[in-house]
C-alpha positions as a Python dict, from the first residue, in 0.01 Angstrom:
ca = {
    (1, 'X'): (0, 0, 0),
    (2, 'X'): (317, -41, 140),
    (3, 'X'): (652, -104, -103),
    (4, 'X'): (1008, -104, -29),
    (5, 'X'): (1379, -83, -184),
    (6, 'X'): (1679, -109, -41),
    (7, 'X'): (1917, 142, -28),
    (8, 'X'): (2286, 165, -106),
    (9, 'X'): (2535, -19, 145),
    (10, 'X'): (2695, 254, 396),
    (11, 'X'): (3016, 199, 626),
    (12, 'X'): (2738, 136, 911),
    (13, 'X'): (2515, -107, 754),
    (14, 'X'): (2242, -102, 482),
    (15, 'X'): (1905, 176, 500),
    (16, 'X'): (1540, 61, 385),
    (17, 'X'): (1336, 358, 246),
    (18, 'X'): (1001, 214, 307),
    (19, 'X'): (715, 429, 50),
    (20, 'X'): (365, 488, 181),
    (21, 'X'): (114, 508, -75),
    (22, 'X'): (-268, 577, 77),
    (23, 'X'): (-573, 474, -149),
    (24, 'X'): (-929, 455, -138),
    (25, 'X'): (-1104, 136, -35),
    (26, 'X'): (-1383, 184, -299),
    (27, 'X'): (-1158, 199, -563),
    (28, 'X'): (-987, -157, -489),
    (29, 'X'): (-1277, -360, -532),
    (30, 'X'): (-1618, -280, -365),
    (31, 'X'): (-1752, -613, -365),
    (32, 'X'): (-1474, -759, -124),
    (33, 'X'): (-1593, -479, 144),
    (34, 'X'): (-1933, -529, 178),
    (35, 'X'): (-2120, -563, 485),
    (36, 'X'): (-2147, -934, 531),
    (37, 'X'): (-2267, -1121, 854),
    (38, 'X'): (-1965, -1178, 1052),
    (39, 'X'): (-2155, -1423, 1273),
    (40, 'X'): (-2262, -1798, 1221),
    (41, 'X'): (-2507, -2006, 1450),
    (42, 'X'): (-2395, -2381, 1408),
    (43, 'X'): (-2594, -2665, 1549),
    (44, 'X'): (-2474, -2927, 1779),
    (45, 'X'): (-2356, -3255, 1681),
    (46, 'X'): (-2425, -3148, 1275),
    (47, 'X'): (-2213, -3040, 1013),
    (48, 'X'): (-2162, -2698, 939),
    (49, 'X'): (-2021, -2459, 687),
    (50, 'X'): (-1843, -2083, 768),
    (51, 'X'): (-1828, -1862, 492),
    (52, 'X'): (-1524, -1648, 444),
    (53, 'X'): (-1721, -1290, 439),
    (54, 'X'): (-1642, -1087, 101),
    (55, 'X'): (-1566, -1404, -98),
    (56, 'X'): (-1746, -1327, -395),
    (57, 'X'): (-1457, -1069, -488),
    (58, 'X'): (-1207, -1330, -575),
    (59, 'X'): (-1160, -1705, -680),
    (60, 'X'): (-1134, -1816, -345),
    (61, 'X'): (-848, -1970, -361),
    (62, 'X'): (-573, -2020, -111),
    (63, 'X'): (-830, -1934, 138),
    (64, 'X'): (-659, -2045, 495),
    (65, 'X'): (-852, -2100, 825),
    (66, 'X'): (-754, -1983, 1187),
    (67, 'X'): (-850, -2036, 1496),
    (68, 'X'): (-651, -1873, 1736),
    (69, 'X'): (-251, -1842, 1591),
    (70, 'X'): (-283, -2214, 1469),
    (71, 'X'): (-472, -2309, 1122),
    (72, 'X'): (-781, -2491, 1097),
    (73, 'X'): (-605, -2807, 908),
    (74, 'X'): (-372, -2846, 1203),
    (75, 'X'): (-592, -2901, 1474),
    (76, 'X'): (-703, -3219, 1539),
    (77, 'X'): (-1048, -3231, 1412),
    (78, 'X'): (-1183, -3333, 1091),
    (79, 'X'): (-1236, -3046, 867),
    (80, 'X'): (-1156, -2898, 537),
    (81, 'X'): (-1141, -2604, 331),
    (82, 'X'): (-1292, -2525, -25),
    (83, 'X'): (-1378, -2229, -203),
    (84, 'X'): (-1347, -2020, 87),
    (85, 'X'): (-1591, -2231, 275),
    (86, 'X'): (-1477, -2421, 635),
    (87, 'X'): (-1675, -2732, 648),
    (88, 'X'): (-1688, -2902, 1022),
    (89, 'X'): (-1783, -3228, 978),
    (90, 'X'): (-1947, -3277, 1307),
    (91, 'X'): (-1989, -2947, 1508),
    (92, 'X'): (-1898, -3004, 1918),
    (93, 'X'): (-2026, -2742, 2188),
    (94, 'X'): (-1718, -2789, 2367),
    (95, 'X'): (-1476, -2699, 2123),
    (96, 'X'): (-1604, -2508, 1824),
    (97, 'X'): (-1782, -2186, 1925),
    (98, 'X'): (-1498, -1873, 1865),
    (99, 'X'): (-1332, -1667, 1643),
    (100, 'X'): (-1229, -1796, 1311),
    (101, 'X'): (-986, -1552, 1067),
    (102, 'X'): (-984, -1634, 737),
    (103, 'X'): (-654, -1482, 506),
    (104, 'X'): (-735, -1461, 65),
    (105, 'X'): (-546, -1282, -156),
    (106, 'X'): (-672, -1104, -443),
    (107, 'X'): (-532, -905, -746),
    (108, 'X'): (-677, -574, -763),
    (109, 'X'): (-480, -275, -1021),
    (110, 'X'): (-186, -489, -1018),
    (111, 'X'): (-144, -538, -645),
    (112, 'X'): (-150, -864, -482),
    (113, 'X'): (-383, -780, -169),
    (114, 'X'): (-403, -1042, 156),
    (115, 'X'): (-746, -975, 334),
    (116, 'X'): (-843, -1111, 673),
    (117, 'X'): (-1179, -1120, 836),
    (118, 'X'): (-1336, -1275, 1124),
    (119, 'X'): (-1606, -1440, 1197),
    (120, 'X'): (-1790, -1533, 1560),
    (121, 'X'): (-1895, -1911, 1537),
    (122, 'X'): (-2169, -2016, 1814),
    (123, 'X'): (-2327, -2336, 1927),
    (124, 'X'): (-2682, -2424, 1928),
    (125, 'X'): (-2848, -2707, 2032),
    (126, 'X'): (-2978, -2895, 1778),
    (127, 'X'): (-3370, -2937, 1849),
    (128, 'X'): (-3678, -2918, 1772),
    (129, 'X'): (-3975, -2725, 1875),
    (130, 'X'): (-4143, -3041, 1925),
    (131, 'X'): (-4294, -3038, 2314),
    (132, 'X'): (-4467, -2740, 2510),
    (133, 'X'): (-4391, -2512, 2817),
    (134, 'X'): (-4303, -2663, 3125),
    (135, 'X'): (-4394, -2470, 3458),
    (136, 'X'): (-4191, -2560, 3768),
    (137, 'X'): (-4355, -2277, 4007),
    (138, 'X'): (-4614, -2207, 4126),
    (139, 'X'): (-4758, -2602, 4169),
    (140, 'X'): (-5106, -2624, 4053),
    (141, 'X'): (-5389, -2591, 4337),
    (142, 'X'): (-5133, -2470, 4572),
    (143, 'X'): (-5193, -2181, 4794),
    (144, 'X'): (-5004, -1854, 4879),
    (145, 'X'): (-5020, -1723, 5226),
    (146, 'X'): (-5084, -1335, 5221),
    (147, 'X'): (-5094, -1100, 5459),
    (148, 'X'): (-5388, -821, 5433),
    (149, 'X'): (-5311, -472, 5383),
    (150, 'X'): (-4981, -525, 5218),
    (151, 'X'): (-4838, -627, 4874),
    (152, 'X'): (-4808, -955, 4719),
    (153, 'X'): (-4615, -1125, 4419),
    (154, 'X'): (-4726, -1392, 4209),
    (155, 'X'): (-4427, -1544, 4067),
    (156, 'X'): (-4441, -1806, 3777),
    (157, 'X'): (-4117, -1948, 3601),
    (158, 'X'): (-4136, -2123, 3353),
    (159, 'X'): (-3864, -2364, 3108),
    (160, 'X'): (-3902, -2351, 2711),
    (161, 'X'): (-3724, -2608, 2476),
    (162, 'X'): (-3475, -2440, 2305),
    (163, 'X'): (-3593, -2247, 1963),
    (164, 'X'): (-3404, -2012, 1744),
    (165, 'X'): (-3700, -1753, 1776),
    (166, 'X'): (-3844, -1750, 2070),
    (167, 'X'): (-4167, -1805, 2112),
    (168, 'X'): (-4249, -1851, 2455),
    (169, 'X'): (-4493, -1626, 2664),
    (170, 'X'): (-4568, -1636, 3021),
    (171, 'X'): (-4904, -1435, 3146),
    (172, 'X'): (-5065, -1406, 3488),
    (173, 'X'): (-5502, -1390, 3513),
    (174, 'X'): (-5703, -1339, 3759),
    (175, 'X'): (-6023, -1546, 3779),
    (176, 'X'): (-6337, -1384, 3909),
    (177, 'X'): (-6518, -1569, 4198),
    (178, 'X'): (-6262, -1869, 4088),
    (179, 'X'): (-6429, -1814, 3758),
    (180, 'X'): (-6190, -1928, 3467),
    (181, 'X'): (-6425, -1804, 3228),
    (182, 'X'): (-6407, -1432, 3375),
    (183, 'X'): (-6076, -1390, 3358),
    (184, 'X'): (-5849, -1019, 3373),
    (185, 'X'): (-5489, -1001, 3288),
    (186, 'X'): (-5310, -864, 3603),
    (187, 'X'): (-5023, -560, 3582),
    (188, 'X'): (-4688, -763, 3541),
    (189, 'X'): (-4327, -701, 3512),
    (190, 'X'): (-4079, -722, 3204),
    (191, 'X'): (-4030, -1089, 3173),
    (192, 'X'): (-3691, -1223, 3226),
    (193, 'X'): (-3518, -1493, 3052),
    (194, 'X'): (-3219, -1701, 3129),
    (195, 'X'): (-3054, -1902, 2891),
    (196, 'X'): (-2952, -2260, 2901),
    (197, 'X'): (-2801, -2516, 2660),
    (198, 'X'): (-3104, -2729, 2601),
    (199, 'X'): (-3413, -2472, 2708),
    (200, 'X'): (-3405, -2160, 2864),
    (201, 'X'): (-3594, -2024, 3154),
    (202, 'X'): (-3900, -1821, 3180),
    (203, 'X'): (-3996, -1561, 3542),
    (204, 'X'): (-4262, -1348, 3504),
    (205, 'X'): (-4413, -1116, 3821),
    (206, 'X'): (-4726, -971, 3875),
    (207, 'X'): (-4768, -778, 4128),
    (208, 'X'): (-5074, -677, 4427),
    (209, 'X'): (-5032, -351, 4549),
    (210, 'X'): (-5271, -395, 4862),
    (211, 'X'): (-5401, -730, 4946),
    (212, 'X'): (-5800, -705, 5019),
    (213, 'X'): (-6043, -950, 5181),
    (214, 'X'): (-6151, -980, 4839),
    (215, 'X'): (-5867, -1109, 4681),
    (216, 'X'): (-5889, -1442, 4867),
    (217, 'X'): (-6234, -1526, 4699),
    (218, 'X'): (-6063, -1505, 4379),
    (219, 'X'): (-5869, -1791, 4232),
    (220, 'X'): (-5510, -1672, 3993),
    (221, 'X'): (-5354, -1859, 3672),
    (222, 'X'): (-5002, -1833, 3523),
    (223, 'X'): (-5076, -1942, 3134),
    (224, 'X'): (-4729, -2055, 2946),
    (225, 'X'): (-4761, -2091, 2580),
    (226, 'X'): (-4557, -2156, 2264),
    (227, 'X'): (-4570, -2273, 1880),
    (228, 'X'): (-4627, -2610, 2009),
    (229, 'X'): (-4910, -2596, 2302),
    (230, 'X'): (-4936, -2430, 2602),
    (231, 'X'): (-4963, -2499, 2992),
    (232, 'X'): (-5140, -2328, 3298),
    (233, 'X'): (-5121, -2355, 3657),
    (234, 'X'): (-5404, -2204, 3910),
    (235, 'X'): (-5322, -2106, 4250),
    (236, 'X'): (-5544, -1954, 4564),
    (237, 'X'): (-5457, -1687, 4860),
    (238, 'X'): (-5492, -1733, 5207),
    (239, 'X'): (-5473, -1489, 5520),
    (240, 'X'): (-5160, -1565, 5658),
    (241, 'X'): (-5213, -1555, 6097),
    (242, 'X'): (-4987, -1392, 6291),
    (243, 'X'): (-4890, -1654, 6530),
    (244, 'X'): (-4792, -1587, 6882),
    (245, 'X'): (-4538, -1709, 7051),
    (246, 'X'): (-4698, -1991, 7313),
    (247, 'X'): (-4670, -1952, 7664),
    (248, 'X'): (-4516, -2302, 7638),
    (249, 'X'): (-4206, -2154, 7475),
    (250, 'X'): (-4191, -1811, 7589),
    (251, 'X'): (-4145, -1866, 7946),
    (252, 'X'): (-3865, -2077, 7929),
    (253, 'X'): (-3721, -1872, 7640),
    (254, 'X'): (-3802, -1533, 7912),
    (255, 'X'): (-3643, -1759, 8190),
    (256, 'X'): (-3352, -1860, 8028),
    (257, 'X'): (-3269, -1442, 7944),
    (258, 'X'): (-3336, -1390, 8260),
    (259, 'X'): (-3058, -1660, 8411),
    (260, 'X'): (-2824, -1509, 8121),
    (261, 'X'): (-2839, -1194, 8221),
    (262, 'X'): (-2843, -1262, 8587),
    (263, 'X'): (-2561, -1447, 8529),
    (264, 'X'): (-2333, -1170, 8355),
    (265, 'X'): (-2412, -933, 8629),
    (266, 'X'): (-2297, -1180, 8861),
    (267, 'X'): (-1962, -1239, 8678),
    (268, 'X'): (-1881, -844, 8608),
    (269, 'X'): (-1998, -685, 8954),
    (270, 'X'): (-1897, -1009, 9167),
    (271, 'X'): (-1654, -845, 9391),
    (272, 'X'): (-1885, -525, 9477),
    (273, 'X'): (-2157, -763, 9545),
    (274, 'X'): (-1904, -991, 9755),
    (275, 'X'): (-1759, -631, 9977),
    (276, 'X'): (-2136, -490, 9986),
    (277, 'X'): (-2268, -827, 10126),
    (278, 'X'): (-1939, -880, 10399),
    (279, 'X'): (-1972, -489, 10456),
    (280, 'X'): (-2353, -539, 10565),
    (281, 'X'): (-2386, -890, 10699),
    (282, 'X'): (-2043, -968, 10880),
    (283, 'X'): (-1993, -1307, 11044),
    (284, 'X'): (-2127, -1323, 11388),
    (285, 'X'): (-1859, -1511, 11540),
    (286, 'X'): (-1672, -1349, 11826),
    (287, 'X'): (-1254, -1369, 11772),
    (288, 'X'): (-1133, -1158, 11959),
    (289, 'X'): (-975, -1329, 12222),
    (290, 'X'): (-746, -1391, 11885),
    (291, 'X'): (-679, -1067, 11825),
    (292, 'X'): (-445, -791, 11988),
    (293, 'X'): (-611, -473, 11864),
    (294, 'X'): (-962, -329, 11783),
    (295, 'X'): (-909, -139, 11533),
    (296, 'X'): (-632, -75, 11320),
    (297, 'X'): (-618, 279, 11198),
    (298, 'X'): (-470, 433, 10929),
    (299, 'X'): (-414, 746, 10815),
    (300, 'X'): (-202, 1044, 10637),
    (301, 'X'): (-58, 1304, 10848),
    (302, 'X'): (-139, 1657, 10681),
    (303, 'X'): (41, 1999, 10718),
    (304, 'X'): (-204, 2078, 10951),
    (305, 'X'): (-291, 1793, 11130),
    (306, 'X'): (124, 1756, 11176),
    (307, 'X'): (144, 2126, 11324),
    (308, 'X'): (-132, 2078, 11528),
    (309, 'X'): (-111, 1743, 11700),
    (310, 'X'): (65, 1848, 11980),
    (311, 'X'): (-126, 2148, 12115),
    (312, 'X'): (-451, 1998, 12137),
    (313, 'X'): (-593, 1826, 12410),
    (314, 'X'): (-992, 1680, 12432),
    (315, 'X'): (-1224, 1768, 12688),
    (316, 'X'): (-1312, 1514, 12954),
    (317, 'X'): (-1663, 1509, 12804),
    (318, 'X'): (-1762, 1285, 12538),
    (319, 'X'): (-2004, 1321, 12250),
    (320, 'X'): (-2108, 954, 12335),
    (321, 'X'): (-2403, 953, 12524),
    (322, 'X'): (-2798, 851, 12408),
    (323, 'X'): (-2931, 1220, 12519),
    (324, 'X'): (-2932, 1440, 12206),
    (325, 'X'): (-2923, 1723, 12403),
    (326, 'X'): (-2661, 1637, 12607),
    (327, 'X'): (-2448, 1578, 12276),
    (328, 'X'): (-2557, 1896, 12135),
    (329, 'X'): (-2431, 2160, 12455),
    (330, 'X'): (-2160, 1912, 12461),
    (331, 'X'): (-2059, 1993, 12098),
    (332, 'X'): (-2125, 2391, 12079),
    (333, 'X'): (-1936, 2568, 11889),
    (334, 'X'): (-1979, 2876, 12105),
    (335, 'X'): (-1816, 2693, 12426),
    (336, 'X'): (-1471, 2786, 12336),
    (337, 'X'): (-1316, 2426, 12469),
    (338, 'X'): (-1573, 2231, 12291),
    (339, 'X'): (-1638, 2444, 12001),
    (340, 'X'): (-1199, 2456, 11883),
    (341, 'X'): (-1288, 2065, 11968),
    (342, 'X'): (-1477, 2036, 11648),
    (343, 'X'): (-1236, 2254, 11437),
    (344, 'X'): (-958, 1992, 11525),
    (345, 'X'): (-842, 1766, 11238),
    (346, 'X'): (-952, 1467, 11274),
    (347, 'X'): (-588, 1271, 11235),
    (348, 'X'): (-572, 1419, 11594),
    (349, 'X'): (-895, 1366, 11753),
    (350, 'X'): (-1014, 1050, 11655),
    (351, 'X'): (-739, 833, 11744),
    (352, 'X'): (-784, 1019, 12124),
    (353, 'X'): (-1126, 956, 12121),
    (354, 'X'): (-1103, 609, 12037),
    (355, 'X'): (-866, 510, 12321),
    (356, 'X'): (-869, 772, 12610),
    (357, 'X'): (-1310, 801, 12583),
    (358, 'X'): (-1447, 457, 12440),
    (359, 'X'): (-1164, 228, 12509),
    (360, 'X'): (-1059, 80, 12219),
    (361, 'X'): (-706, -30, 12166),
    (362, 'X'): (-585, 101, 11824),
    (363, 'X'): (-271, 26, 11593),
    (364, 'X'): (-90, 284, 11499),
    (365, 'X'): (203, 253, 11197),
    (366, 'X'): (439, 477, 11377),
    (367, 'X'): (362, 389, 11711),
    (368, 'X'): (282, -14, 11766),
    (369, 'X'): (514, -94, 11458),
    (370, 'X'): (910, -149, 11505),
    (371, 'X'): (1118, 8, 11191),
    (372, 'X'): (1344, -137, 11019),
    (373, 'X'): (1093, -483, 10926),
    (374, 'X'): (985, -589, 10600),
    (375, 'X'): (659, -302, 10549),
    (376, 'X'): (423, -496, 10387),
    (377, 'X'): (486, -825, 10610),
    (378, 'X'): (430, -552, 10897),
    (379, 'X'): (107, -437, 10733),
    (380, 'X'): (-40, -741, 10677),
    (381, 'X'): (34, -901, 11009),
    (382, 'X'): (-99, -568, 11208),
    (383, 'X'): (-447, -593, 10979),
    (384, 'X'): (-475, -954, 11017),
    (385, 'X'): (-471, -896, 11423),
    (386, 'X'): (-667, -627, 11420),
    (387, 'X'): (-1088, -690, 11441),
    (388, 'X'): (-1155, -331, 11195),
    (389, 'X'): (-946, -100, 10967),
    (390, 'X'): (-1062, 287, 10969),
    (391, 'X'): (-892, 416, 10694),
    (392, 'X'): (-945, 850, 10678),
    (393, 'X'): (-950, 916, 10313),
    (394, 'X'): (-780, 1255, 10180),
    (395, 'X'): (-566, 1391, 9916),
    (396, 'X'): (-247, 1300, 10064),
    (397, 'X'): (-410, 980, 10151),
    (398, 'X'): (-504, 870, 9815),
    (399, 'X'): (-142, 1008, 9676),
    (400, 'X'): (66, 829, 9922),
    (401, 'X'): (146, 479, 9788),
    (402, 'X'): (187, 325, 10182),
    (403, 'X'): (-159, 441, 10235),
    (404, 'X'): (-299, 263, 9921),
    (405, 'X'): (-146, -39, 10024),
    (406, 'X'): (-270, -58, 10390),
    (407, 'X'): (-605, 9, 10225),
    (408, 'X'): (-576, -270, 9964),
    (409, 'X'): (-469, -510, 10198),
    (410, 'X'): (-763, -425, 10425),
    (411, 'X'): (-996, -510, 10147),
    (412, 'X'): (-837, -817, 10066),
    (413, 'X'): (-849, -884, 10469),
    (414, 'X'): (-1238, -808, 10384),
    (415, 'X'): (-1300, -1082, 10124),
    (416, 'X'): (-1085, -1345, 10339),
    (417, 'X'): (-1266, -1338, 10661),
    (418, 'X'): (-1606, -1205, 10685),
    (419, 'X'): (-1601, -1110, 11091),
    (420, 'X'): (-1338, -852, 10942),
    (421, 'X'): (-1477, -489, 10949),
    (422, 'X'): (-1384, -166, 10687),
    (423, 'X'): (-1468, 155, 10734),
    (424, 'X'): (-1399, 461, 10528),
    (425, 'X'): (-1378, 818, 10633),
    (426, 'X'): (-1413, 1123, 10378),
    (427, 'X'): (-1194, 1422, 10536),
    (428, 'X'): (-1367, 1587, 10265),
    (429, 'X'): (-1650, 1509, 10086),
    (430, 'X'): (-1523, 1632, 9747),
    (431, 'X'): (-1194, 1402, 9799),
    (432, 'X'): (-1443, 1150, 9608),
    (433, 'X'): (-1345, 1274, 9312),
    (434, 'X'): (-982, 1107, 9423),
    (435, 'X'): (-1097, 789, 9294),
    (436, 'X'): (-981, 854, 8914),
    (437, 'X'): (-628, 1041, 8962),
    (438, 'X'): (-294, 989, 8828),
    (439, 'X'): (-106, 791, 8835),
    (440, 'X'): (-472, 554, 8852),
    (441, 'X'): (-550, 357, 9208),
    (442, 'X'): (-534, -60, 9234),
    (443, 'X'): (-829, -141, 9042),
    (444, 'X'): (-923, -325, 9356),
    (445, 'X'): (-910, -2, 9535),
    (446, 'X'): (-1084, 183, 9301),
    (447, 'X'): (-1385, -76, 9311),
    (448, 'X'): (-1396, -66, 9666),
    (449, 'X'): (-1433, 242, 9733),
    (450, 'X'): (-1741, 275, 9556),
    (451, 'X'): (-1931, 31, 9751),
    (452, 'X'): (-1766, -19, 10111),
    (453, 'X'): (-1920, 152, 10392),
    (454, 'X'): (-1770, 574, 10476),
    (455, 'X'): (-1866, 826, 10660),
    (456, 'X'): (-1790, 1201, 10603),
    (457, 'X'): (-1626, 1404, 10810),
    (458, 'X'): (-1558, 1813, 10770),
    (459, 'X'): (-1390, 2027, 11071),
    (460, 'X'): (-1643, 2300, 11168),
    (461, 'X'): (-1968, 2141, 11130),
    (462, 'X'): (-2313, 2248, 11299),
    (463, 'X'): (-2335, 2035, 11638),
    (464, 'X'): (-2591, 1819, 11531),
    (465, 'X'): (-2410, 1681, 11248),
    (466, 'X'): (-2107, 1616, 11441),
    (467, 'X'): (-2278, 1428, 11696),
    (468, 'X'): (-2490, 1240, 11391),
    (469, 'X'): (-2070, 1127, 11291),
    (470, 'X'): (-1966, 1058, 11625),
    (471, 'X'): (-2308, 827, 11662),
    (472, 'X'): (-2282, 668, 11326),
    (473, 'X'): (-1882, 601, 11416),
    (474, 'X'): (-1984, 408, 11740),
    (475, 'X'): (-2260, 213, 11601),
    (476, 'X'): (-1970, 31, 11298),
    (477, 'X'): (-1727, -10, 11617),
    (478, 'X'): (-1671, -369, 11725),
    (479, 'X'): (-1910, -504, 11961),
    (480, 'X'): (-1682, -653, 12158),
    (481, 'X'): (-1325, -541, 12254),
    (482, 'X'): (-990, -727, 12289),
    (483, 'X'): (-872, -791, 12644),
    (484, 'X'): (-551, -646, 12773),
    (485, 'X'): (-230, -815, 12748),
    (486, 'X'): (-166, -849, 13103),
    (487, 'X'): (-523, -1028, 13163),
    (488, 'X'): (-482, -1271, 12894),
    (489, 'X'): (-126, -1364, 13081),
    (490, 'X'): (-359, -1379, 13361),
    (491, 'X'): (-581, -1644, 13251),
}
């Protein structure tokens, strides 16, 4: 119990002294704490009556109602209040079920006590019992397709009107030989029940752990029963057949994936397809009358090749010939002439053995170009009127961003006009490795050079495999070579 007094006035204000006095429960009354049910089932569309609980330990009167923070009486629906009772005229579903608090007040050793208590209304529908089971699955005489070897579930569900206590059961048999008169209950699982307004819902599973040819001579029933009558449904099992795909569909369906993925290659590997095809099936036709040099070449002058290019000069004899053995004492590294012939770099011996021994006329950058131009316009113009680029690959080659250029331009040359030819040398074999540097090549470069035509070329190789370069190089030359100047003026 809680009691209070004010206390004298101060120059701040007033003080409460509020006294706390604790006390048994027992000793107030025991008949207003008993253990009363705090819950109350109402049914639809009747009238109902709530019971305050612990109302037999006073009069009952000036009992109020909540529901909510607002009382009972002002709400706009008809009820009323007596003797601690709530009586609802016409009980809704929509609007009724909750918590109702009712306050009393009692006299109990000379205190006035206010109690409150609560109680959970719910909403019922109001029926009767009055028709049987209804079972939506499985349909009767239907059959389940089963596969042998494996397990199987029989499922029945099944809807109950609604009742208070429910009654319903739900039970799966197995019928001999299709036998309803030698029947076995099967193994099934907890049943499990959902609950609606009107009727709730029955599903009950049994289960076959290993389907057997003998399980499709037997027929199955799901029985439903309740206080009123009961229902049953009987099903059958049959083999379910693996069905292969028909020829019919899976040849076009093969085809189709096929053309996709035919397709895709096409679009992602279009221009290594396009360089490898123009690379190894050039266009016939014969231009050069058109053009002013065979072969343009280009190239990255090294330390050594630059110290060494002028104190070199190539023997009269050539490494051109059809006898092999010829080419071989030719290319000896034991003749002294012929053998520091093969240790030349090849900056300085090719571009002499293309014009002083097979008679090509070449385009050289610092010699057949005028500086001061525009370089790329230069570039371009020398490739497009030359009939082949030889481009000899290196380190410095790769590094040097003139170089890269002459060498993307040539493969552009290469997708424009298929009589074009490209050819790549390897100074060094392990130069390959190039390809992925810093900063990264074109991506059209780097593309290229994985698929266009090279040959490999290392200073102070056996002679066999020199003349196997030098015989290689002749056979991707231009079969036919530009005229000179003065006899074109000629004609």
């Amino acid at each position: 119990m809680l009691c209070g007094r004010p206390s004298k006035e101060t120059k701040g204000g007033s003080k409460l002294f509020l006294h706390l006095q604790v006390v048994e429960v027992e000793k107030i009354s025991p008949g207003c704490f008993e253990r009363e049910e705090s819950k109350v089932e109402l049914n639809n569309g009747a009238g109902g009556e709530v019971a305050c609980p612990g109302r037999k330990c006073s009069n009952n009167t000036n009992v109020r109602w909540f529901k909510g923070n607002k009382p009972v009486s002002e709400q706009r629906r008809p009820s009323c209040e007596k003797n601690g009772l709530l009586h609802l005229c016409e009980v809704k579903a929509n609007f009724d079920p909750g918590v109702y608090f009712c306050d009393r007040q009692i006299f109990d050793q000379g205190i006035i006590w206010t109690f409150r208590r609560a109680v959970n209304v719910t909403v019922i529908p109001f029926t009767k019992t009055s028709s049987g089971p209804r079972i939506v699955y499985p349909v009767a005489n239907m059959t389940e397709k089963v596969e042998l070897g494996r397990s199987h579930t029989l499922t029945c569900e099944v809807f109950f009107p609604h009742e208070k206590n429910i009654s319903g059961k739900v039970l799966w048999y197995m019928n001999y030989s299709g036998n309803k008169e030698n029947m076995i209950l099967l193994h099934m699982e907890i049943p499990q029940y959902e609950e609606q307004f009107t009727e709730y819902r029955v599903t009950r599973r049994a289960i076959i752990k290993e389907v057997t040819p003998q399980h499709l001579n037997h027929t199955y029933t799901c029985i439903a029963s309740n206080i009123v009558g009961n229902r049953s449904v009987t099903i059958k099992l049959e083999e379910k057949i693996k069905v292969k795909w028909p020829s019919l569909v899976g040849y076009p369906v093969a085809s189709l994936l096929l053309v996709a993925g035919l397709g895709i290659i096409l679009h992602v590997k279009w221009l290594e397809l396009q360089l490898i095809y123009r690379s190894n099936f050039p266009h016939r036709k014969h231009d050069g009358d058109e053009k002013e040099f065979d072969v343009f070449l280009s190239y990255v002058w090294s330390q050594r090749s630059s110290e060494e290019e002028g104190g070199w000069t190539l023997s009269s004899k050539s490494c051109t010939g059809t006898n092999e053995e010829a080419c071989l004492s030719v290319m000896d590294p034991l003749n002294s002439e012929e053998g520091e012939a093969t240790q030349r770099p090849l900056e300085v011996l090719l571009p002499q053995e293309l014009e002083e021994q097979w008679g090509y006329r070449l385009c050289l950058l610092e010699r057949d170009i005028l500086p001061g131009g525009a370089y790329t316009n230069d570039v371009v113009l020398a490739i497009q009127r030359s009939q082949m680029l030889i481009c000899l690959l290196s380190a410095d080659y790769l590094c040097n961003n003139n170089a890269v250029f002459v060498l993307e331009s040539g493969v552009q040359a290469l997708l424009q006009n298929s009589a074009f030819k490209l050819l790549l040398i390897w100074t060094n074999r392990d130069s390959t490795s190039l390809i992925k540097q810093v900063p990264p090549l074109p991506k059209l470069v780097q593309r290229a050079l994985k698929v266009l035509p090279s040959l490999s070329w290392t200073s102070g190789k056996p002679g066999r495999a020199t003349c196997n370069f030098w015989r290689s190089l002749r056979k991707a030359m231009p079969d036919h070579k530009v005229k000179p100047v003065s006899l074109m003026q000629v004609q």
